[in-house]
DRENPA-3360 file (N, C-alpha, C; in nm, 2 decimals, always signed):
BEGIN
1 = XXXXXXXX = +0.09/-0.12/+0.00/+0.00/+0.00/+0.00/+0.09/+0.12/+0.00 ~ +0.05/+0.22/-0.10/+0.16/+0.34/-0.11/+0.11/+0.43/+0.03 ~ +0.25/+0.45/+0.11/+0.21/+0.54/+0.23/+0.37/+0.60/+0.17 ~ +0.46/+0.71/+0.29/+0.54/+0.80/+0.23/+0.68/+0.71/+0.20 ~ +0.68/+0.62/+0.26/+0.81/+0.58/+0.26/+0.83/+0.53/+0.08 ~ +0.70/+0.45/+0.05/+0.67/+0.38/-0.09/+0.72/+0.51/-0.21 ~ +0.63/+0.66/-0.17/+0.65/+0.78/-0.23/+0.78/+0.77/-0.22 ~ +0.87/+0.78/-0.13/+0.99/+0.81/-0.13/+1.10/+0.72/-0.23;
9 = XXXXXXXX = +1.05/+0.59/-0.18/+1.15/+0.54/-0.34/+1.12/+0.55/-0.46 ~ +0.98/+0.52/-0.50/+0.96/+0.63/-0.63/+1.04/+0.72/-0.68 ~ +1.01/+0.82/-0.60/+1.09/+0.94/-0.64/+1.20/+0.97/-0.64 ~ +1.31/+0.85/-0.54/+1.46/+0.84/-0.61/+1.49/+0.77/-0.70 ~ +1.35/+0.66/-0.76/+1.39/+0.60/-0.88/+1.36/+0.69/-0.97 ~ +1.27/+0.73/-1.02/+1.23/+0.84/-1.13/+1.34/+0.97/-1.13 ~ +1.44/+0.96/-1.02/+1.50/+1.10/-1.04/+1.62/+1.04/-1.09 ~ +1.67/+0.93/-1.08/+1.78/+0.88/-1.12/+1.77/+0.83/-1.29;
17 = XXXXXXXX = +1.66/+0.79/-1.32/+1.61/+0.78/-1.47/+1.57/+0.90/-1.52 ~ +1.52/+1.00/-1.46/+1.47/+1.13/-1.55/+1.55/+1.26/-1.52 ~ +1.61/+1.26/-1.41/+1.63/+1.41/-1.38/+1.77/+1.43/-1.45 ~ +1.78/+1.54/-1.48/+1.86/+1.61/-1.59/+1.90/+1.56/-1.72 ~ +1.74/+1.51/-1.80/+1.77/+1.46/-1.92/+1.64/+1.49/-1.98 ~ +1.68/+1.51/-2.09/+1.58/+1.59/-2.20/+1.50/+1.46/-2.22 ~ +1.34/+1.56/-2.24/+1.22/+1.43/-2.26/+1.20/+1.40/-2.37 ~ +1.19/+1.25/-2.44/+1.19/+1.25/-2.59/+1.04/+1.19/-2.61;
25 = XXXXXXXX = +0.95/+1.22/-2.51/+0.82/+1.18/-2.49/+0.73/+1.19/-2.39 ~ +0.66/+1.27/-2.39/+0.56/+1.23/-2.27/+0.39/+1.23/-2.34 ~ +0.34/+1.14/-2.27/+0.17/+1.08/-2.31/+0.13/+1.08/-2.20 ~ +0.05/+1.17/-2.15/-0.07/+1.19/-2.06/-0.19/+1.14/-2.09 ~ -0.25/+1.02/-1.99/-0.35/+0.95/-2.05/-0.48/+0.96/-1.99 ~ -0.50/+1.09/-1.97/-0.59/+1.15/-1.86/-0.69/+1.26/-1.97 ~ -0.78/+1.28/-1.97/-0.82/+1.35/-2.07/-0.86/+1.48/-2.10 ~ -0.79/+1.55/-1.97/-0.78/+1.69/-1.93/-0.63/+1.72/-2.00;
33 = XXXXXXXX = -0.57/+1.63/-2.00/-0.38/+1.68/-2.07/-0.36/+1.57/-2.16 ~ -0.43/+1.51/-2.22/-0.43/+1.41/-2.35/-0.32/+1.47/-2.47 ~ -0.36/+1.62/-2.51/-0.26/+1.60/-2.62/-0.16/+1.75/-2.55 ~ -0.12/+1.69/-2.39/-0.02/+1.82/-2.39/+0.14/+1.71/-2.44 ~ +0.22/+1.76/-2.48/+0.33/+1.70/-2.50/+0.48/+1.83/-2.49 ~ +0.55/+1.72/-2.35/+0.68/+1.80/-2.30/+0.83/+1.73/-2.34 ~ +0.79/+1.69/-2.45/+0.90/+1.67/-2.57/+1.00/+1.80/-2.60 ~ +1.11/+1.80/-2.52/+1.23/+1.90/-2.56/+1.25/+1.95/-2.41;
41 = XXXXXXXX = +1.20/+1.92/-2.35/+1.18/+1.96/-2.18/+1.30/+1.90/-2.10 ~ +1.35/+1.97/-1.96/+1.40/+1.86/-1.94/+1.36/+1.85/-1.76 ~ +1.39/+1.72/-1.77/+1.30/+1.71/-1.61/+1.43/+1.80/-1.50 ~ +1.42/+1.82/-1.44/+1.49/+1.90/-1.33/+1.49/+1.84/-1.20 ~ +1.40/+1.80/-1.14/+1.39/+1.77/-1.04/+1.28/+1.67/-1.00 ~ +1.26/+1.55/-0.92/+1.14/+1.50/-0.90/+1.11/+1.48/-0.72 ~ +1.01/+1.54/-0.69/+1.01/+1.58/-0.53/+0.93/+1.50/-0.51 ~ +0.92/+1.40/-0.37/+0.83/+1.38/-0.29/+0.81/+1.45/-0.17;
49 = XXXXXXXX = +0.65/+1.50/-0.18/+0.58/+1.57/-0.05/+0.48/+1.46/-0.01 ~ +0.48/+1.46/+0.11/+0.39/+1.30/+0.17/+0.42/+1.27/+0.09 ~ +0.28/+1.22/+0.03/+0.21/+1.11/-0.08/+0.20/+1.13/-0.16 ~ +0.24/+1.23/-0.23/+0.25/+1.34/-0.36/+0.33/+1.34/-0.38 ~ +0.40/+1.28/-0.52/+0.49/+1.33/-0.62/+0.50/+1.44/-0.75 ~ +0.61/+1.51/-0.70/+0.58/+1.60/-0.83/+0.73/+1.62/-0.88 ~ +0.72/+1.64/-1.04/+0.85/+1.64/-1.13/+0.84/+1.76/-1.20 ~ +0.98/+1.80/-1.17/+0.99/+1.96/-1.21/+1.04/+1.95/-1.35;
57 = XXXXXXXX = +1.04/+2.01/-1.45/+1.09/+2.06/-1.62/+1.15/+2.19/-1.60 ~ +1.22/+2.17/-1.73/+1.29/+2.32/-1.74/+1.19/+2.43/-1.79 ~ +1.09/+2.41/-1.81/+0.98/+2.52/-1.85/+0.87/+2.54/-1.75 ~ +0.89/+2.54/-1.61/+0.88/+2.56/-1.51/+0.72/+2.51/-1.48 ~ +0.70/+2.42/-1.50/+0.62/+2.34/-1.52/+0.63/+2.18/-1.38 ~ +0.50/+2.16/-1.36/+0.53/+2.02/-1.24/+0.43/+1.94/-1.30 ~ +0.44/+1.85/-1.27/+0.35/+1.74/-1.34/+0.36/+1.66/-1.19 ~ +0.23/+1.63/-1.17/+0.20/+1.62/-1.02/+0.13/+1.50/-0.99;
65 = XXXXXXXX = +0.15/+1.34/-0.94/+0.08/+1.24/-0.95/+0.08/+1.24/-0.78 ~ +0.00/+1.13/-0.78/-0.01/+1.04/-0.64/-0.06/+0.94/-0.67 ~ +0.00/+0.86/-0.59/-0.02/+0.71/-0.60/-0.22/+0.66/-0.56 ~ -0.20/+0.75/-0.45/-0.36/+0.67/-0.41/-0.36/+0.55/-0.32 ~ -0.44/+0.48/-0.36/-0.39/+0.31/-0.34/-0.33/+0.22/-0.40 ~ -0.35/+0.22/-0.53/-0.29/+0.10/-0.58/-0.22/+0.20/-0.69 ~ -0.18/+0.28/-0.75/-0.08/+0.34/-0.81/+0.08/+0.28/-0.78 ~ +0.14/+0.30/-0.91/+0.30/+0.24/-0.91/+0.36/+0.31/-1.02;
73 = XXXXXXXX = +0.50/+0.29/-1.01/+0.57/+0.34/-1.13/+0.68/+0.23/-1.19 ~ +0.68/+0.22/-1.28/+0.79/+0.12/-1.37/+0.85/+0.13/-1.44 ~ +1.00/+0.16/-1.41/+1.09/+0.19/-1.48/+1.15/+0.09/-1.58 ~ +1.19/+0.12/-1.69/+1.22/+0.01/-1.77/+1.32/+0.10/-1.87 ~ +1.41/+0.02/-1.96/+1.52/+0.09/-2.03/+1.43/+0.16/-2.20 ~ +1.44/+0.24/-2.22/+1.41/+0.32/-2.38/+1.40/+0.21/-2.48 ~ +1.48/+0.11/-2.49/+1.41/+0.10/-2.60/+1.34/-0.06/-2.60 ~ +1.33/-0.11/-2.45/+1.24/-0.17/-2.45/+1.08/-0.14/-2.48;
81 = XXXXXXXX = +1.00/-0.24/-2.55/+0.85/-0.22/-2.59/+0.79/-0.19/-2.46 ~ +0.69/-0.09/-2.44/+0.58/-0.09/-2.32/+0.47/-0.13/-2.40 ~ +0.42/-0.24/-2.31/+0.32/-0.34/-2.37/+0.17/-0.24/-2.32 ~ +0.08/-0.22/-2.42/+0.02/-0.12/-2.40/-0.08/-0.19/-2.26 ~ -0.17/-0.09/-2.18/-0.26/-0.14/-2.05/-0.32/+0.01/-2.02 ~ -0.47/+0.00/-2.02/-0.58/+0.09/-1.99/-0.51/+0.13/-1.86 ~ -0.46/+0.06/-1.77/-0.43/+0.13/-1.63/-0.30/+0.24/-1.64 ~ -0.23/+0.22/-1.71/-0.13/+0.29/-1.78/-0.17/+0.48/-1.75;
89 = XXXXXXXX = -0.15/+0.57/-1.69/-0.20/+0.72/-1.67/-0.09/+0.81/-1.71 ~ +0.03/+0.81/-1.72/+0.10/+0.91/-1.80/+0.27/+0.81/-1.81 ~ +0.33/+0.83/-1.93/+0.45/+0.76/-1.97/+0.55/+0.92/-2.02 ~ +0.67/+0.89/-1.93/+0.77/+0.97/-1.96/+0.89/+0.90/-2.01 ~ +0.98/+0.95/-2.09/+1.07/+0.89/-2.16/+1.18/+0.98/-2.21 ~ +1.31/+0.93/-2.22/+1.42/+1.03/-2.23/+1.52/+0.93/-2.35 ~ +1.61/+0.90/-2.37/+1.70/+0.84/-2.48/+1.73/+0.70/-2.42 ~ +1.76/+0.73/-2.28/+1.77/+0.58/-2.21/+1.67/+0.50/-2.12;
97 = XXXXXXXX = +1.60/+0.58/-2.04/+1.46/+0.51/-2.00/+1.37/+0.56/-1.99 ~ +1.25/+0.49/-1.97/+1.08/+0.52/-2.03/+0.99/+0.49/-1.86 ~ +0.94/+0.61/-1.80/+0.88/+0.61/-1.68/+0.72/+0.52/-1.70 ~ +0.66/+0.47/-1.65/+0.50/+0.48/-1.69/+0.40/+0.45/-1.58 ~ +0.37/+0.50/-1.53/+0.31/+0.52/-1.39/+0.14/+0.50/-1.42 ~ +0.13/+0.40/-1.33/+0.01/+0.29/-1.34/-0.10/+0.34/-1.24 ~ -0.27/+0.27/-1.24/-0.30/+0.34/-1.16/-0.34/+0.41/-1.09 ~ -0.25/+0.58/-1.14/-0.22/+0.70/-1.04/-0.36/+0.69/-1.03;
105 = XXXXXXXX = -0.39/+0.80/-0.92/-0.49/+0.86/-0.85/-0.50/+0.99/-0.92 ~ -0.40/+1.05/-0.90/-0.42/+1.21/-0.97/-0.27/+1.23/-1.09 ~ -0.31/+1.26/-1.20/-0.21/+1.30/-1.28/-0.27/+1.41/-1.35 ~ -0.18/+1.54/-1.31/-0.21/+1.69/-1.36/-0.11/+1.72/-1.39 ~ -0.09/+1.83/-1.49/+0.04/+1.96/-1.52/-0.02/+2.11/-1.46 ~ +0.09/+2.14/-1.40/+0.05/+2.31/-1.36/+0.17/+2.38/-1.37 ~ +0.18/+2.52/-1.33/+0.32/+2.60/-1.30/+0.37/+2.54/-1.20 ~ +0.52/+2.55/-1.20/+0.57/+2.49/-1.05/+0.57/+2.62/-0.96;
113 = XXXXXXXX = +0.54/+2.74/-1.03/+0.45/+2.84/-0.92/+0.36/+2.81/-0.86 ~ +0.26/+2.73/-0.86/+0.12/+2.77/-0.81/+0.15/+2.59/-0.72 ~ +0.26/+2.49/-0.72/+0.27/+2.38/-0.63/+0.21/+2.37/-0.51 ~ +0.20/+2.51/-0.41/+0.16/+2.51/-0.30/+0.02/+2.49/-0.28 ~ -0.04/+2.49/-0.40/-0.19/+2.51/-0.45/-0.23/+2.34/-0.39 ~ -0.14/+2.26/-0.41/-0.15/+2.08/-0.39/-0.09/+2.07/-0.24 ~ +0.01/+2.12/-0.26/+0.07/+2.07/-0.10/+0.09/+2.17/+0.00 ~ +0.07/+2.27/-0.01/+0.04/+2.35/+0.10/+0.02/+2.38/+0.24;
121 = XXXXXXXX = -0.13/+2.24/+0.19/-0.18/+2.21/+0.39/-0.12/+2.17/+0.43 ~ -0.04/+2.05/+0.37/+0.07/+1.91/+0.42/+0.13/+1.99/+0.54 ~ +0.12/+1.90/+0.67/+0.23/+1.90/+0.82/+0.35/+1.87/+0.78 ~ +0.46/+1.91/+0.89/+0.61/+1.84/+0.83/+0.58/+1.67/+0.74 ~ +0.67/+1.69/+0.67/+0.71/+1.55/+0.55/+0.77/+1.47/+0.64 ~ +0.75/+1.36/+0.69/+0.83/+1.25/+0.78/+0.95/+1.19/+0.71 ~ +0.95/+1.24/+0.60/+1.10/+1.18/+0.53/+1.16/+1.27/+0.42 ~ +1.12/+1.44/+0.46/+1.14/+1.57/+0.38/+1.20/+1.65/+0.44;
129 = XXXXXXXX = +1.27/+1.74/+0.39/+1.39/+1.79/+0.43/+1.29/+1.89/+0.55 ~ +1.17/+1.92/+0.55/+1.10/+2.03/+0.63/+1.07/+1.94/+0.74 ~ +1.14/+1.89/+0.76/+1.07/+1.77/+0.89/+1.09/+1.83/+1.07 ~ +0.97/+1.84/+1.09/+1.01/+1.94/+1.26/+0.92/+1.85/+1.33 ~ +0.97/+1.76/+1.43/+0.87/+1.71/+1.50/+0.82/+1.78/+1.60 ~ +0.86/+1.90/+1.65/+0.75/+1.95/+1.76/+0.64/+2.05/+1.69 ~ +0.66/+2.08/+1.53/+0.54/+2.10/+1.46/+0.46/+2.01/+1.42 ~ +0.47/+1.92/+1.44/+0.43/+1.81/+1.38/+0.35/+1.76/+1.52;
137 = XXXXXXXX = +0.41/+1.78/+1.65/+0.30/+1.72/+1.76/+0.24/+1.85/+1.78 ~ +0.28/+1.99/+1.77/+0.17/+2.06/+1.79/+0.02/+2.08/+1.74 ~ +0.04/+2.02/+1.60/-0.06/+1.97/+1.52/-0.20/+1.88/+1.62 ~ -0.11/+1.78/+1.63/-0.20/+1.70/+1.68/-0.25/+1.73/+1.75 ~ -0.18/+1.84/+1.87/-0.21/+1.84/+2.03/-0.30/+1.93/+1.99 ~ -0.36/+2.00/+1.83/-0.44/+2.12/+1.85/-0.56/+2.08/+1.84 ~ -0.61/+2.00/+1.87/-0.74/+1.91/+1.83/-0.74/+1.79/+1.92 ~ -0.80/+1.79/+2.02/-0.72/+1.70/+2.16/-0.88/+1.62/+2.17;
145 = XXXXXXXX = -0.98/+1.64/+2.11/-1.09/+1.55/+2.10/-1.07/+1.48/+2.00 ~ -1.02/+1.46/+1.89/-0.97/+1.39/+1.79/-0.91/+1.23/+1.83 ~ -0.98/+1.14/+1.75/-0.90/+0.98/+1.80/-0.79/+1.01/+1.74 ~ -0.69/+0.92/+1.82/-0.54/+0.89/+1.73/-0.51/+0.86/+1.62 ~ -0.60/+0.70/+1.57/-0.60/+0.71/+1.44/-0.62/+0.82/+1.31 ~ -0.76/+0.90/+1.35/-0.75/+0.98/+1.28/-0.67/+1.11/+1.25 ~ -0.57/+1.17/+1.38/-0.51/+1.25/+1.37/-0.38/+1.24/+1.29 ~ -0.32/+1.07/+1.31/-0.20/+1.07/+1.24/-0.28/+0.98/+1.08;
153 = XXXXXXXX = -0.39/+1.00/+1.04/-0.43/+0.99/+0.88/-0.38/+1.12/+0.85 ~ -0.42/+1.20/+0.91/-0.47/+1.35/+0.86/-0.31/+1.45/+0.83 ~ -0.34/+1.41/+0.68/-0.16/+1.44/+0.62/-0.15/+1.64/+0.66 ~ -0.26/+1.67/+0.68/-0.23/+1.87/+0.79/-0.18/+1.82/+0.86 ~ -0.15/+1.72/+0.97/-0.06/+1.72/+1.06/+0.07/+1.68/+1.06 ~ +0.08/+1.59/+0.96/+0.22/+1.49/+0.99/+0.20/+1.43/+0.86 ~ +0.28/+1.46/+0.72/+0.24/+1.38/+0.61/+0.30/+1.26/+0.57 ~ +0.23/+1.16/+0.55/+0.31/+1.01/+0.52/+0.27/+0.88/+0.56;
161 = XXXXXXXX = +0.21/+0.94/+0.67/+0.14/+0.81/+0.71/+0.03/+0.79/+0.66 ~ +0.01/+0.65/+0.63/-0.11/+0.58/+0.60/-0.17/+0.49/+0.70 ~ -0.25/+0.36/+0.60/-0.31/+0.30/+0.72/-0.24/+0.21/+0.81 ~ -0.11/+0.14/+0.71/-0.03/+0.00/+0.76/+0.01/+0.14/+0.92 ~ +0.11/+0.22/+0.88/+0.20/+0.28/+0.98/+0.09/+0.36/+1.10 ~ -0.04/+0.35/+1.09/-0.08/+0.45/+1.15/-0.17/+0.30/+1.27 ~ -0.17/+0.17/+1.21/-0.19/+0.08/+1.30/-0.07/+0.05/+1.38 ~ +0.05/-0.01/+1.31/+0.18/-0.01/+1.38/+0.24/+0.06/+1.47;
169 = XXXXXXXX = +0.25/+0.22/+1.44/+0.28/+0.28/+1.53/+0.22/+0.28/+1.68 ~ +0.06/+0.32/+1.65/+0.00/+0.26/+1.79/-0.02/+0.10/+1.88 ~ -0.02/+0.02/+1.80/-0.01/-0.08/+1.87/+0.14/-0.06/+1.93 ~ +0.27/+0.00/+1.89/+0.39/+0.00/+1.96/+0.38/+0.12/+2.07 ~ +0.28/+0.17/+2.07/+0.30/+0.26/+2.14/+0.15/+0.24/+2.28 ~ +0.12/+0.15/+2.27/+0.01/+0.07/+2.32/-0.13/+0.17/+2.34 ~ -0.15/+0.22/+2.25/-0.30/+0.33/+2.22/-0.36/+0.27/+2.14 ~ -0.47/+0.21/+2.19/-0.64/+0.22/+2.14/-0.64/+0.34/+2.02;
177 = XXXXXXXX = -0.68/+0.31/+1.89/-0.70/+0.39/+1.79/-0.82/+0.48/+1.82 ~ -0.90/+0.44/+1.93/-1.01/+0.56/+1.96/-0.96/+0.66/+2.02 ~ -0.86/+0.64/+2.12/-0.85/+0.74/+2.22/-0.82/+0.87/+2.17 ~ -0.86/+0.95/+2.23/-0.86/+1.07/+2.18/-0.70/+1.14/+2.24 ~ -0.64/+1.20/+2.13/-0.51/+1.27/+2.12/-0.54/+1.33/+2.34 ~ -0.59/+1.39/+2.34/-0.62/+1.48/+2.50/-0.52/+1.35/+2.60 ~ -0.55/+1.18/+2.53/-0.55/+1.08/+2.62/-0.40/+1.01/+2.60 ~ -0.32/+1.08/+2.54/-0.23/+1.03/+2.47/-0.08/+1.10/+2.55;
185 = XXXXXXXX = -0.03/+1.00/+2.68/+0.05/+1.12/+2.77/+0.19/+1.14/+2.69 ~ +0.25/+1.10/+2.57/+0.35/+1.14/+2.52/+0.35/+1.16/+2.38 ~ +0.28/+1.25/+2.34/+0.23/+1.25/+2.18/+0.40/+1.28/+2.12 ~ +0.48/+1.36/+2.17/+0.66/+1.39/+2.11/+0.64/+1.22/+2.05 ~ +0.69/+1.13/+2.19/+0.73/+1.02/+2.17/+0.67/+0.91/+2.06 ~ +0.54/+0.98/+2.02/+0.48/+0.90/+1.96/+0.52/+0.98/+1.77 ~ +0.55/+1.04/+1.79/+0.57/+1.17/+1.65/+0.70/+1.11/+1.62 ~ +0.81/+1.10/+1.73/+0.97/+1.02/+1.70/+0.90/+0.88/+1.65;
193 = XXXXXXXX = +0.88/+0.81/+1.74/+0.83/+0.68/+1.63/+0.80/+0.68/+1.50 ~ +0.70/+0.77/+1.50/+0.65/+0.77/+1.35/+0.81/+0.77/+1.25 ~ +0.88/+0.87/+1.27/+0.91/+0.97/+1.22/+1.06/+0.80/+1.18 ~ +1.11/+0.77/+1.33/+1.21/+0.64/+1.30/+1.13/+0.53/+1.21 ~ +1.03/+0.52/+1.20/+0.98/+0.38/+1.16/+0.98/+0.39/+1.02 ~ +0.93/+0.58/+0.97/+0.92/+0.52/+0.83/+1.08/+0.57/+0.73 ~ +1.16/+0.64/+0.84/+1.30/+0.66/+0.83/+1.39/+0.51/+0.79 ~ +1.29/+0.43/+0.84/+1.41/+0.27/+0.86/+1.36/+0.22/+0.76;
201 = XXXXXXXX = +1.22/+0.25/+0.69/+1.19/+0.18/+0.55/+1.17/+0.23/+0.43 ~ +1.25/+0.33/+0.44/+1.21/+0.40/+0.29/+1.33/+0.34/+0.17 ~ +1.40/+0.26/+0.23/+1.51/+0.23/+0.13/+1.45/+0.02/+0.09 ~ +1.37/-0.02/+0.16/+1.32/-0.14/+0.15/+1.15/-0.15/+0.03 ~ +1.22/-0.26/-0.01/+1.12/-0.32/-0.08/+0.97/-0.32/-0.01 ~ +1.03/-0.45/+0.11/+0.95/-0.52/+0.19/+0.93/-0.45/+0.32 ~ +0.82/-0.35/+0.35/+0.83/-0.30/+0.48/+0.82/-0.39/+0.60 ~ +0.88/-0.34/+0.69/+0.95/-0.42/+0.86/+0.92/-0.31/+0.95;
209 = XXXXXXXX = +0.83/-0.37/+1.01/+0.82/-0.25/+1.15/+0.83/-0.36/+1.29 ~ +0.82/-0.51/+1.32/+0.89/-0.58/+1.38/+1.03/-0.60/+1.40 ~ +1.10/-0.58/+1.28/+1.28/-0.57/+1.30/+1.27/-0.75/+1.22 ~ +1.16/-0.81/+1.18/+1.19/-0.93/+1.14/+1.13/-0.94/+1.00 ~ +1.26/-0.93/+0.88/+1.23/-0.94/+0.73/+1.15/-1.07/+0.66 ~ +1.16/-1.18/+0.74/+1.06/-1.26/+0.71/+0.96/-1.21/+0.65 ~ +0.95/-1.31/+0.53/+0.78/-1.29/+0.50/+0.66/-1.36/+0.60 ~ +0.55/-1.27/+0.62/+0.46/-1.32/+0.71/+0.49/-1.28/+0.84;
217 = XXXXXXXX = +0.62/-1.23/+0.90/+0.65/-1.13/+1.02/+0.69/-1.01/+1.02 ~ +0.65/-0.99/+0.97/+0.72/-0.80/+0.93/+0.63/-0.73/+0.99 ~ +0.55/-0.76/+1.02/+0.47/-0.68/+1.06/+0.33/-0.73/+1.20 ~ +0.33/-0.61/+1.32/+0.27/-0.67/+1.45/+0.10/-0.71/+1.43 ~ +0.04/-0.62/+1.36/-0.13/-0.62/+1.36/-0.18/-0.61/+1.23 ~ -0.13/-0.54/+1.14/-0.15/-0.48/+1.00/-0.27/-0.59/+0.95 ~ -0.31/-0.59/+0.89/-0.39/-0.75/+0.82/-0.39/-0.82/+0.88 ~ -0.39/-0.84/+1.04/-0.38/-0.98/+1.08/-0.52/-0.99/+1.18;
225 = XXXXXXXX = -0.58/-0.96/+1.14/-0.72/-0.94/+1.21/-0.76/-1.11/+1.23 ~ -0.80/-1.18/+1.35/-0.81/-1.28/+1.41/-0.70/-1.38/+1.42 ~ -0.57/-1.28/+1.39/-0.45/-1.39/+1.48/-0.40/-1.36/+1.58 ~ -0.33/-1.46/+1.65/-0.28/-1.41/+1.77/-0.16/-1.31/+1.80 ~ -0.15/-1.26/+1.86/-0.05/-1.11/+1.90/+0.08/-1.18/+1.88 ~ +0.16/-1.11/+1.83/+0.28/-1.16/+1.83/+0.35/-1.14/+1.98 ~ +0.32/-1.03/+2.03/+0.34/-1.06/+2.23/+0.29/-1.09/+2.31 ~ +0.11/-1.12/+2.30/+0.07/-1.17/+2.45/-0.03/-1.29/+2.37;
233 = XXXXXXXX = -0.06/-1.30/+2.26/-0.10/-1.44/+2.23/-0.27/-1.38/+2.18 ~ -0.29/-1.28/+2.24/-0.48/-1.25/+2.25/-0.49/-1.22/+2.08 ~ -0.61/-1.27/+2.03/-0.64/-1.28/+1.85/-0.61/-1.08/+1.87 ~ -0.59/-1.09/+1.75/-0.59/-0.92/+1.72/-0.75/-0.87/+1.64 ~ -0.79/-0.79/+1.64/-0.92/-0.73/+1.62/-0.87/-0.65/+1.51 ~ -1.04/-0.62/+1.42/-1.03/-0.49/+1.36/-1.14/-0.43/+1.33 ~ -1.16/-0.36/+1.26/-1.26/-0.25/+1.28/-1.29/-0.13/+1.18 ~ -1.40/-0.13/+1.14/-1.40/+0.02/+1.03/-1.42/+0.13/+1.17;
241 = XXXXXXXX = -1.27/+0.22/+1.10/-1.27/+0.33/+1.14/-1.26/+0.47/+1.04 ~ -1.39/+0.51/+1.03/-1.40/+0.64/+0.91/-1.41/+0.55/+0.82 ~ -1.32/+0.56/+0.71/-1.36/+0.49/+0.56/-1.22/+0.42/+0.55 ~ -1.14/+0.36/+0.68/-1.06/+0.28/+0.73/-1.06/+0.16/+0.75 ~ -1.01/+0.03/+0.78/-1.02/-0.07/+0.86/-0.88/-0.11/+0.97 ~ -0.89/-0.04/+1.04/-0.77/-0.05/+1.19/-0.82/-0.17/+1.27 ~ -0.67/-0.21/+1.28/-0.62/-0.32/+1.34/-0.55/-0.32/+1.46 ~ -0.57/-0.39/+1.62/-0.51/-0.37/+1.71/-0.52/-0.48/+1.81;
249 = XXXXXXX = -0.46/-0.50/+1.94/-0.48/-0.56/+2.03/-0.51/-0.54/+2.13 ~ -0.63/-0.58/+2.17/-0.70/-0.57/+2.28/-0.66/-0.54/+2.44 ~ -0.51/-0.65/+2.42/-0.46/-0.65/+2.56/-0.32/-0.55/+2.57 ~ -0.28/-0.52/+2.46/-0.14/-0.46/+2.45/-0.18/-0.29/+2.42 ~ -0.35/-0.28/+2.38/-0.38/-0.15/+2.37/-0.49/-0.11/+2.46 ~ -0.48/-0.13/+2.57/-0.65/-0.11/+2.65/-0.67/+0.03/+2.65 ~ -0.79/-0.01/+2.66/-0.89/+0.13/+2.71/-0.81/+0.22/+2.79;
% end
């Protein structure tokens, strides 16, 4: 599931294939920018904010995706064939490799003036150079009837987390996803976690928030709704929360 760490390799792969090399193609397969074409352009830069990727040109232009849910990018060498697929949302290409990002949730072009227009609200980036964690718990602490789960969804406070990290973190930090931020006696300590956990996987494939790369243990609660705790044995639970489904343990997170 794309949360910020996922964003984050993305966008060191795309910058290492596109950035400072003239485009000898781009197809936008969206039907708002169908026949824009940035053929002679050259990419400059490709940023991740949270969840939001955006790729800068020399004609001061960003072309702005996000993954969503099931969004991806696939890099492959130029003059291999891209086998054509409806899911397919915009393909960038330079002399040696061809980007094509699957998918996306949102693919737009704007000025890289008006960027703030997308990411503006965004709280500190948990893996961005703007990264302040005591802005980032002030956030939360400003809304103190607010559950936990939903405070650290909510990319105005802290951008990057999603749902896997926003179960993980709390079950390690033993908070009930209801409790309201007010109930939460070390929200810093809970902001540093976030902040180490998605620091330790943004260079991995396979995310690990147990410390054990195994497949099938990498992770404490995530998806594991009716098995037993990996520390005290009690089945783990879950739950629609908002337009969520959070996962936790009953005995390791009480009331």
């Amino acid at each position: 599931m794309p949360e910020g760490d996922t964003v984050y390799r993305a966008a060191k792969d795309l910058r290492a294939a596109l950035a400072g090399q003239v485009l000898t193609r781009s197809d936008f397969r969206v039907p708002r920018f169908a026949t824009v074409d940035l053929s002679g352009q050259t990419v400059t830069e490709v940023i991740p904010r949270g969840k939001h990727l955006l790729t800068r040109t020399s004609a001061d232009l960003t072309i702005h995706t996000h993954l969503k849910m099931e969004g991806r990018w696939r890099i492959r060498p130029a003059s291999e064939r891209v086998r054509e697929n409806y899911r397919i949302r915009l393909i960038l290409a330079n002399r040696e490799w061809q980007a094509a990002g699957y998918d996306l949730g949102t693919t737009e072009l704007l000025p890289t003036s008006r960027e703030d227009e997308i990411t503006g609200h965004l709280g500190p980036d948990l893996l961005g150079p703007d990264w302040d964690p005591d802005e980032a718990a002030r956030r939360l602490r400003a809304d103190p009837d607010r559950s936990a789960a939903e405070a650290l969804l909510d990319q105005r406070n802290l951008a990057g987390i999603g749902n896997v990290y926003k179960s993980e973190i709390l079950f390690l930090r033993g908070i009930r996803p209801w409790r309201p931020v007010r109930g939460i006696k070390d929200v810093d300590g809970l902001v540093n976690l976030a902040h180490r956990m998605l620091d330790a996987n943004k260079d991995r494939v396979e995310r690990v928030t147990t410390g054990v790369p195994r497949r099938g243990q990498q992770v404490w609660v995530y998806g594991r709704g009716g098995q037993p705790c990996r520390r005290c044995g009690t089945r783990i639970r879950q739950s629609e929360l908002g337009d969520r489904v959070t996962y936790w343990c009953p005995s390791c997170q009480p009331d």
